[in-house]
FITORTI-267801 format. One line per field, with one value per atom (N, C-alpha, C): atom name; residue number from 1; x negated, z, y negated; residue in three letters. Coordinates in steps of 0.2 Angstrom, whole numbers, plus 2048, in hexadecimal, padded with zeros to 3 digits. Each point is the difference from the previous one (the first is absolute). Layout:
drenza <- (CA/...)
kedren <- (NUM/...)
east <- (X/...)
up <- (Z/...)
north <- (Y/...)
lumfi <- (ALA/...)
This chain:
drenza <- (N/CA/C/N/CA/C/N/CA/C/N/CA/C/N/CA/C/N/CA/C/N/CA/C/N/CA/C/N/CA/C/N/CA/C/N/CA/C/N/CA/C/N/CA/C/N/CA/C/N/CA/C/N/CA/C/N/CA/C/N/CA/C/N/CA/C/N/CA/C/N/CA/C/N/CA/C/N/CA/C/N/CA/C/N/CA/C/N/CA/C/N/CA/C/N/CA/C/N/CA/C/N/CA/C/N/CA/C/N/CA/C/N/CA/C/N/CA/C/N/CA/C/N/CA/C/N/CA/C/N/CA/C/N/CA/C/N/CA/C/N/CA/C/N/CA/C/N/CA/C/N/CA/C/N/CA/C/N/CA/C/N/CA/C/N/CA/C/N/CA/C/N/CA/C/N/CA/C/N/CA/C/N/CA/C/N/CA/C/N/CA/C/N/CA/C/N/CA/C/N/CA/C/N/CA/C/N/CA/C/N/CA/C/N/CA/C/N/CA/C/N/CA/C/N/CA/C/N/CA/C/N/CA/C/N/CA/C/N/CA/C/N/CA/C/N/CA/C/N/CA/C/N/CA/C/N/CA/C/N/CA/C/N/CA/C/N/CA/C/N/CA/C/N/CA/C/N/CA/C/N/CA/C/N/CA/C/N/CA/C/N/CA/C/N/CA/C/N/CA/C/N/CA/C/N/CA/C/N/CA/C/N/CA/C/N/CA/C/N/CA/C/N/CA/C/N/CA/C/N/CA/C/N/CA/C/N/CA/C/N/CA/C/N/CA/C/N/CA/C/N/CA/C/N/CA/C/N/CA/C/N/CA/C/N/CA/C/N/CA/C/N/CA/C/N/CA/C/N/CA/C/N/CA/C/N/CA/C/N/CA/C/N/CA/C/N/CA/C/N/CA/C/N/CA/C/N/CA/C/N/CA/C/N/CA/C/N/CA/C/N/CA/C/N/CA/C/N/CA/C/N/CA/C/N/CA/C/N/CA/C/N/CA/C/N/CA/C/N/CA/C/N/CA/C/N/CA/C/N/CA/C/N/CA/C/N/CA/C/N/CA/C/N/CA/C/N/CA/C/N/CA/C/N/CA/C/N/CA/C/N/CA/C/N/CA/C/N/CA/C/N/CA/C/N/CA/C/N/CA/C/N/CA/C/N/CA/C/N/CA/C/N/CA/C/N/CA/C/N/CA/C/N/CA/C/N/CA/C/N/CA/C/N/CA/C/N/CA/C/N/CA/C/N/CA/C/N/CA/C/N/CA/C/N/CA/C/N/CA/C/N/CA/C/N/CA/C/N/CA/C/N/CA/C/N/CA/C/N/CA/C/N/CA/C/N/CA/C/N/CA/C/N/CA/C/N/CA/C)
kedren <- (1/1/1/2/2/2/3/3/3/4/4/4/5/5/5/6/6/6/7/7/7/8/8/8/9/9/9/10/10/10/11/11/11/12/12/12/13/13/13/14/14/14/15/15/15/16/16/16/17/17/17/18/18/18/19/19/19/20/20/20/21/21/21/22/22/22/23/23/23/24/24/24/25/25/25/26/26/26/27/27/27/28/28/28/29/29/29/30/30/30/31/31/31/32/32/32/33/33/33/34/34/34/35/35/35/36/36/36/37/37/37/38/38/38/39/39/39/40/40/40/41/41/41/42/42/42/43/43/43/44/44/44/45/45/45/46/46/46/47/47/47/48/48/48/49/49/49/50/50/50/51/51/51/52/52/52/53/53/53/54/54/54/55/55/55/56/56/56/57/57/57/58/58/58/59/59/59/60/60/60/61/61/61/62/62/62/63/63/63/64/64/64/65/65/65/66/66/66/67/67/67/68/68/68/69/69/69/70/70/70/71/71/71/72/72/72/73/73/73/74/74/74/75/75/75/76/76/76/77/77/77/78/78/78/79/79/79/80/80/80/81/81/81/82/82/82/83/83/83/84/84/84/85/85/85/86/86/86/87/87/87/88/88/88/89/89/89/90/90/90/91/91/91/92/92/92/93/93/93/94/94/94/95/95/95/96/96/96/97/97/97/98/98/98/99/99/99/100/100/100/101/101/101/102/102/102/103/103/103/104/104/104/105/105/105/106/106/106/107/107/107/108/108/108/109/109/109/110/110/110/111/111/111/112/112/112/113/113/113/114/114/114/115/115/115/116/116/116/117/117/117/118/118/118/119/119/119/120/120/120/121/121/121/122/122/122/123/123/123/124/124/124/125/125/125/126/126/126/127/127/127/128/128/128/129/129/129/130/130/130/131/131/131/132/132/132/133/133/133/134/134/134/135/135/135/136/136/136/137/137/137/138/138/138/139/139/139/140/140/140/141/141/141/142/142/142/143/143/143/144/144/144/145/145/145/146/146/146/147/147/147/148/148/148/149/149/149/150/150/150/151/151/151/152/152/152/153/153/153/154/154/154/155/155/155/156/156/156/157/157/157/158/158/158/159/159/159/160/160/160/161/161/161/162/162/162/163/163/163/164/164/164/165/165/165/166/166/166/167/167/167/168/168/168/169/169/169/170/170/170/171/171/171/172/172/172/173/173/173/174/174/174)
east <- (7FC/804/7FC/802/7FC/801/7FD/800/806/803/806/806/800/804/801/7F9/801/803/7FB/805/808/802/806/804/7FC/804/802/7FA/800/804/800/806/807/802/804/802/7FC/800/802/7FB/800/80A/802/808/804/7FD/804/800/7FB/7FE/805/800/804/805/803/807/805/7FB/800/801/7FB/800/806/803/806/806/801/804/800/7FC/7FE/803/7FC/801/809/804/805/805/7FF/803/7FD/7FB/800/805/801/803/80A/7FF/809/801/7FB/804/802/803/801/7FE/7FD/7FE/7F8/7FD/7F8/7FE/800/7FE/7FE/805/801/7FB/801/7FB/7F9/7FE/7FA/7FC/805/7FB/801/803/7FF/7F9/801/7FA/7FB/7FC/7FC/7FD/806/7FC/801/803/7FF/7FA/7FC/7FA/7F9/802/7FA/802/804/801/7FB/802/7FD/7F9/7FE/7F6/7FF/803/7FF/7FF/807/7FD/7FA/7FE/7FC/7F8/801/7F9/801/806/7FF/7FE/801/801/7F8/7FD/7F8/7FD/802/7FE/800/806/802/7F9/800/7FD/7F9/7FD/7F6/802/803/802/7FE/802/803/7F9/7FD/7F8/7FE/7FF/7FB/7FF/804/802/800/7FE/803/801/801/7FE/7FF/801/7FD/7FC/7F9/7FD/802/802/7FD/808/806/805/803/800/804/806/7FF/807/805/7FE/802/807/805/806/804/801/801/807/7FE/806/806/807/804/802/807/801/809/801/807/803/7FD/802/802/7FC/801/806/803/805/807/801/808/7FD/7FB/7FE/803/7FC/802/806/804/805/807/7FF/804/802/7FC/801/803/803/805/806/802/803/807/801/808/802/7FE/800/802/7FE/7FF/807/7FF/808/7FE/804/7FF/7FE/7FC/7FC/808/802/805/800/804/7FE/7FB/7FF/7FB/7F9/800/7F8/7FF/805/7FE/801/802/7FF/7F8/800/7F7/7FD/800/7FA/7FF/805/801/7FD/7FE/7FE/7F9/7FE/7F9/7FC/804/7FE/7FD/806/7FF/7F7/7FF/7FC/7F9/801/7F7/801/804/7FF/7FE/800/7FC/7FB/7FE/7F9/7FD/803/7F8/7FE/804/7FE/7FE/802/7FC/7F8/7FF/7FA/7FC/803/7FD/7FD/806/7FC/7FB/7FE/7FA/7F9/804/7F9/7FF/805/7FC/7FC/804/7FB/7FA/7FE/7FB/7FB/7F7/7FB/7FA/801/7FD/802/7FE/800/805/7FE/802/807/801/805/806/7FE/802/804/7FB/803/805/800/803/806/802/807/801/7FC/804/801/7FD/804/807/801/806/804/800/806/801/7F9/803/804/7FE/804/806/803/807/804/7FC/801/805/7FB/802/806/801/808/803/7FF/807/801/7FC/803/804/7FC/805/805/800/808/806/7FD/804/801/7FB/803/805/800/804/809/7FF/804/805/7FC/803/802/7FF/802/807/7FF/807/806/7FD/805/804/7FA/804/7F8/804/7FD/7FE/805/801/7F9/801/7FC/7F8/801/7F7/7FF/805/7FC/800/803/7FE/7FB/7FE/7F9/7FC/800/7F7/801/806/7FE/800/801/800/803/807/805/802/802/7FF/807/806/804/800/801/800/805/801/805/803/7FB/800/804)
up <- (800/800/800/7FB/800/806/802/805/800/7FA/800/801/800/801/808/801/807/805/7FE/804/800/7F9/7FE/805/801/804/807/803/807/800/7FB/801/7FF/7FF/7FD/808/804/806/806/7FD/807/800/7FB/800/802/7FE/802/808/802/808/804/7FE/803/800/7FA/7FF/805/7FF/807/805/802/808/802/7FA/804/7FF/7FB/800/807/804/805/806/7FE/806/802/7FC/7FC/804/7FD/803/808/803/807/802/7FE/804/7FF/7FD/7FE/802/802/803/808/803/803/807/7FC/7FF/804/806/800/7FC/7FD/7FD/7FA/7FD/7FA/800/806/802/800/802/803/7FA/7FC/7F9/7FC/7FF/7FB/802/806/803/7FF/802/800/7F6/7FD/7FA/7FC/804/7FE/801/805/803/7FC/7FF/7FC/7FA/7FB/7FB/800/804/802/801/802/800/7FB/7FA/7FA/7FA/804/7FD/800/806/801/7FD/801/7FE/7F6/7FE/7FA/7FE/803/800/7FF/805/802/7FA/7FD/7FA/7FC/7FB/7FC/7FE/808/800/7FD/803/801/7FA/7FC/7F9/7FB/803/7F9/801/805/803/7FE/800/7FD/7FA/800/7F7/7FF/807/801/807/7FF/809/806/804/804/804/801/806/808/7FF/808/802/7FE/804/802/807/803/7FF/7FD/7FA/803/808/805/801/7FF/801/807/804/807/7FD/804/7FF/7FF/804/7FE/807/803/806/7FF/7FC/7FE/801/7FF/802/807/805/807/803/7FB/803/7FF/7FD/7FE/806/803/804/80A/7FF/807/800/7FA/801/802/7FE/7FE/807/805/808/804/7FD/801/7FD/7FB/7FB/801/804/805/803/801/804/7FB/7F9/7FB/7FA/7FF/7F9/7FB/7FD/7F9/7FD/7F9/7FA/7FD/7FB/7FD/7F9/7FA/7FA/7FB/805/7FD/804/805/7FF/7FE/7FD/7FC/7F9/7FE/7FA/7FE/809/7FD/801/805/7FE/7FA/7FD/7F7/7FC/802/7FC/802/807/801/7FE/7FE/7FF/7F8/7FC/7FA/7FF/805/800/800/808/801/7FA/7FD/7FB/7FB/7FE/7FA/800/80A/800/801/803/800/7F8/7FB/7F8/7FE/802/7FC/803/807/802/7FF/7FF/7FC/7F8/7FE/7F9/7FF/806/801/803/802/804/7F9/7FB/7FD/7F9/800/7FC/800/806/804/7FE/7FF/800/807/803/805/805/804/807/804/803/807/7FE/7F6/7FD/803/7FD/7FE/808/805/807/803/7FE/802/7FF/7F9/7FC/803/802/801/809/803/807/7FF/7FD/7FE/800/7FA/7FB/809/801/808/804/802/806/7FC/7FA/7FD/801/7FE/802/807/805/806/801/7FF/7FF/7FD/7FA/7FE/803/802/805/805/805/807/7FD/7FB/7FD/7FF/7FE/7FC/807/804/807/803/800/802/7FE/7FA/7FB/802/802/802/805/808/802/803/7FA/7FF/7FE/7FC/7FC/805/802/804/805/808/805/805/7FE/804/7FC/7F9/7FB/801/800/802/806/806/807/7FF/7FC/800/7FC/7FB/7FD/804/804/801/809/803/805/7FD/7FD/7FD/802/803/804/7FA/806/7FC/801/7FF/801/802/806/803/7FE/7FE/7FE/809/805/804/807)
north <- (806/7FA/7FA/7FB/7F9/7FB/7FC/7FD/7FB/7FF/7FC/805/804/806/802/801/801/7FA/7FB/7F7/801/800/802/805/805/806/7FE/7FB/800/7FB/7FB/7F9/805/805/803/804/801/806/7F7/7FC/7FB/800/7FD/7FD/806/807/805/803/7FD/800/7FC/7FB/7FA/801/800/803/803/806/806/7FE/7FC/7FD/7FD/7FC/7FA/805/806/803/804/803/805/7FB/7F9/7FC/801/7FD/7FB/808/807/805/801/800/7FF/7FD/7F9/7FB/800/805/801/804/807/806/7FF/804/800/808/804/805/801/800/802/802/806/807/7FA/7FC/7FD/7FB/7FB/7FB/800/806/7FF/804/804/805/7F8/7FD/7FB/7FA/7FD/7FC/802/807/802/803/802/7FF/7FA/7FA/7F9/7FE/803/7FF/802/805/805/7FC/7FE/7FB/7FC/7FD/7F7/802/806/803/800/803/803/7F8/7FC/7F9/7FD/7FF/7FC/804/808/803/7FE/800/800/7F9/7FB/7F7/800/801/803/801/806/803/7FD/7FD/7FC/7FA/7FC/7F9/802/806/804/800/803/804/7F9/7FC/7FC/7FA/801/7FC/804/804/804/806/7FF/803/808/803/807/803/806/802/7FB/800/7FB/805/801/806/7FB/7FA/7FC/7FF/802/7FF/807/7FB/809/802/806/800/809/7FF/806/7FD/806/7FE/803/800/802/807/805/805/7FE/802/801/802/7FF/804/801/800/7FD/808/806/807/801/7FC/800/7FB/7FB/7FE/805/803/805/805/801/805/7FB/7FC/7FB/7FE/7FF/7FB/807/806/804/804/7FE/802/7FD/7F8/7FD/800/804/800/7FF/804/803/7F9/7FC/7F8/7FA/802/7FC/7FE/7FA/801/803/804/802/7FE/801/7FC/7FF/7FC/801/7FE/7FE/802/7FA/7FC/7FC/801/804/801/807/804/805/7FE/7FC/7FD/7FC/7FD/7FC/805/806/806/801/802/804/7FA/7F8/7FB/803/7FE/803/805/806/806/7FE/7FE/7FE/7FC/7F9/7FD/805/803/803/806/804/805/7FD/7F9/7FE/7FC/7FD/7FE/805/806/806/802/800/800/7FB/7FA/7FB/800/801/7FE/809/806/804/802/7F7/803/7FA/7F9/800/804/801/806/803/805/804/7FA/7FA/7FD/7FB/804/7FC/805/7FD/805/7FD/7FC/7FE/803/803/805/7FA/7FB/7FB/7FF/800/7FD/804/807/804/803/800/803/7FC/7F9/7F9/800/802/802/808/805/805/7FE/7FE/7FE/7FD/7FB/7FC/807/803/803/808/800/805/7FD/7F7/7FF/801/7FA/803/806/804/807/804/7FD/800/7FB/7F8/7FF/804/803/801/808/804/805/7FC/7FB/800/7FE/7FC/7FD/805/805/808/801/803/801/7FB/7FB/7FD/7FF/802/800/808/802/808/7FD/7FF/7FE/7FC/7FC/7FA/806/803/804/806/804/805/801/7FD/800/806/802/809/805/803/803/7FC/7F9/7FF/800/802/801/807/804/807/803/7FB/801/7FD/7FC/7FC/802/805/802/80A/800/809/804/7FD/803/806/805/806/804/803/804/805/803/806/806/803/805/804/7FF/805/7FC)
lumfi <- (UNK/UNK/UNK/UNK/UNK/UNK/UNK/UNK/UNK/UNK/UNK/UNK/UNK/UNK/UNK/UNK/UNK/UNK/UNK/UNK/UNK/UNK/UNK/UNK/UNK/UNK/UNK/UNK/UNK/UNK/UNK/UNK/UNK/UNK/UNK/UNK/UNK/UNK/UNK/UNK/UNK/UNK/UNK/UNK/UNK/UNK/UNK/UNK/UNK/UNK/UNK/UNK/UNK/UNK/UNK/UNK/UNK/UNK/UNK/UNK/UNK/UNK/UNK/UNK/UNK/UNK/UNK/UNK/UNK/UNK/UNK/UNK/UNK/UNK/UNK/UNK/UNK/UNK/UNK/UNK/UNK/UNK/UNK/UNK/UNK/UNK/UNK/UNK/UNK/UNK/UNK/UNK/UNK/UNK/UNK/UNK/UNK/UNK/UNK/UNK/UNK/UNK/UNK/UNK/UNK/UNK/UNK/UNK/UNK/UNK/UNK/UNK/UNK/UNK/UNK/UNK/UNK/UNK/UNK/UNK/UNK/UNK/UNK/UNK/UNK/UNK/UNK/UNK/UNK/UNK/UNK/UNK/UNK/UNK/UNK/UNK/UNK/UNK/UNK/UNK/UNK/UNK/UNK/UNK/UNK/UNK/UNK/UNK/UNK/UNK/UNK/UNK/UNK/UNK/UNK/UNK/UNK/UNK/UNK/UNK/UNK/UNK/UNK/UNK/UNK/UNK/UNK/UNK/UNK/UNK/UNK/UNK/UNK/UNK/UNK/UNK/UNK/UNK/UNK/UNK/UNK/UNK/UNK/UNK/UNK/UNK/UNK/UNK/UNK/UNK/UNK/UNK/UNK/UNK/UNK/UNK/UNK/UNK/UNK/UNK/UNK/UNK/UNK/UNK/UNK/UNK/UNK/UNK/UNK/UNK/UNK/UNK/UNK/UNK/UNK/UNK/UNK/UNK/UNK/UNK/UNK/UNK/UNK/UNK/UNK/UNK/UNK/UNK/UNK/UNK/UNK/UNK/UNK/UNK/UNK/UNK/UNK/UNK/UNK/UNK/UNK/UNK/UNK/UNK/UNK/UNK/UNK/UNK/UNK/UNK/UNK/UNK/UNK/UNK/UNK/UNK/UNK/UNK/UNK/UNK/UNK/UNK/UNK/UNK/UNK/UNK/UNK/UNK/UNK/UNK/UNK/UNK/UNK/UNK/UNK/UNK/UNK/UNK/UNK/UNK/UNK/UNK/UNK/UNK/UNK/UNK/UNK/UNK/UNK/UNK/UNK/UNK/UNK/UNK/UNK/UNK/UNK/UNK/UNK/UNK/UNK/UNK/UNK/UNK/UNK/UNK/UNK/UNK/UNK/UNK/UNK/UNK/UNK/UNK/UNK/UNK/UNK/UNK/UNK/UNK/UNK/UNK/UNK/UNK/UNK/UNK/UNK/UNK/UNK/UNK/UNK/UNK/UNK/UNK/UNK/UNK/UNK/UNK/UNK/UNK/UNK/UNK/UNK/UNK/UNK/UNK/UNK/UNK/UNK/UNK/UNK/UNK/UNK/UNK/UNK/UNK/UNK/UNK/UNK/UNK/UNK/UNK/UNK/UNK/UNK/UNK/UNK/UNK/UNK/UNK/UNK/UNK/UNK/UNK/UNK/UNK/UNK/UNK/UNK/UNK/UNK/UNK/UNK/UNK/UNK/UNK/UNK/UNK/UNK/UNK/UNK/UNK/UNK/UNK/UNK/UNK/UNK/UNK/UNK/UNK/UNK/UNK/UNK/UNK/UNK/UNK/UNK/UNK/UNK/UNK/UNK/UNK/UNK/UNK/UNK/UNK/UNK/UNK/UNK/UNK/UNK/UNK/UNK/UNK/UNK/UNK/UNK/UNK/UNK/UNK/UNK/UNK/UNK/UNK/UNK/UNK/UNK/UNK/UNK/UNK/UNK/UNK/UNK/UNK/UNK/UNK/UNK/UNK/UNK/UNK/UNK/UNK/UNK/UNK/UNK/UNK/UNK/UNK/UNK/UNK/UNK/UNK/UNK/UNK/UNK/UNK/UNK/UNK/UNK/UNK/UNK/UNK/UNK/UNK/UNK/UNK/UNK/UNK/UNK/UNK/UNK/UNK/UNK/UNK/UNK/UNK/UNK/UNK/UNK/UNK/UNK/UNK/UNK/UNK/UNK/UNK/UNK/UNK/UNK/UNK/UNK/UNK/UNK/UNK/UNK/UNK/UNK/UNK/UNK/UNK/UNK/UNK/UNK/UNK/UNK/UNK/UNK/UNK/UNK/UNK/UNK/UNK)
């Protein structure tokens, strides 16, 4: 990929970052829901990482006409699997999700399924190692929202069937 190509790409990931994040935020602030609150905040959070590491990029990219070796271009995990884990212990306490925040999961879900491909099909058009690892963390954390999204999303749907999968409750014939 040309270097105008690549600029191109990350201007293209910056807007779709941000995007994300006021969507995330904008659904925190209407649900009513923990489970639905605190999964949308925290992958509003990892957004706004992803902004800033890209913003970083961009500026080294564009001063310096490739790569940049001198920016630190480490993008913090992802913890966003641990909140459906923490939040679901209170669960029984909690108001149901209802048809708009199973509506903006199914937006969400839509969103990280095509940032984990878009930032995979950087990584595979990438031939510089830093480049190359940069893009495949992105397109992993994605990855990782758009599971807990899916789990999430089971959960809204039918709450009984995900407590009997994620506790492995078993039926005894005896």
């Amino acid at each position: 990929m040309k270097k105008e190509e690549r600029l191109s790409a990350i201007e293209i990931a910056l807007k779709n970052e941000m995007t994300e994040r006021e969507f995330y935020l904008k659904n925190a602030k209407r649900t009513k829901n923990p489970l639905g609150k605190a999964m949308f905040r925290q992958i509003a959070d990892d957004e706004l990482e992803h902004y800033e590491r890209l913003k970083e990029l961009h500026k080294a990219w564009q001063k310096q006409g490739k790569w940049p070796a001198s920016v630190p271009l480490t993008v913090k995990g992802t913890v966003v699997k641990d909140v459906l884990k923490d939040i679901v212990k209170k669960a029984d306490k909690a108001p149901p999700g209802d048809d708009d925040d199973l509506k903006a999961i199914r937006v969400a879900l839509d969103f990280e399924a095509k940032g984990e491909k878009y930032y995979a099909k950087l990584r595979d058009a990438s031939t510089e190692p830093s480049e190359k690892s940069f893009f495949d963390l992105l397109s992993k954390i994605e990855r990782e929202h758009y599971l807990s999204l899916k789990d999430t999303e089971e959960f809204y749907v039918s709450p009984d069937s995900w407590y009997r999968k994620k506790e492995h409750l078993m039926v005894d014939g005896g």
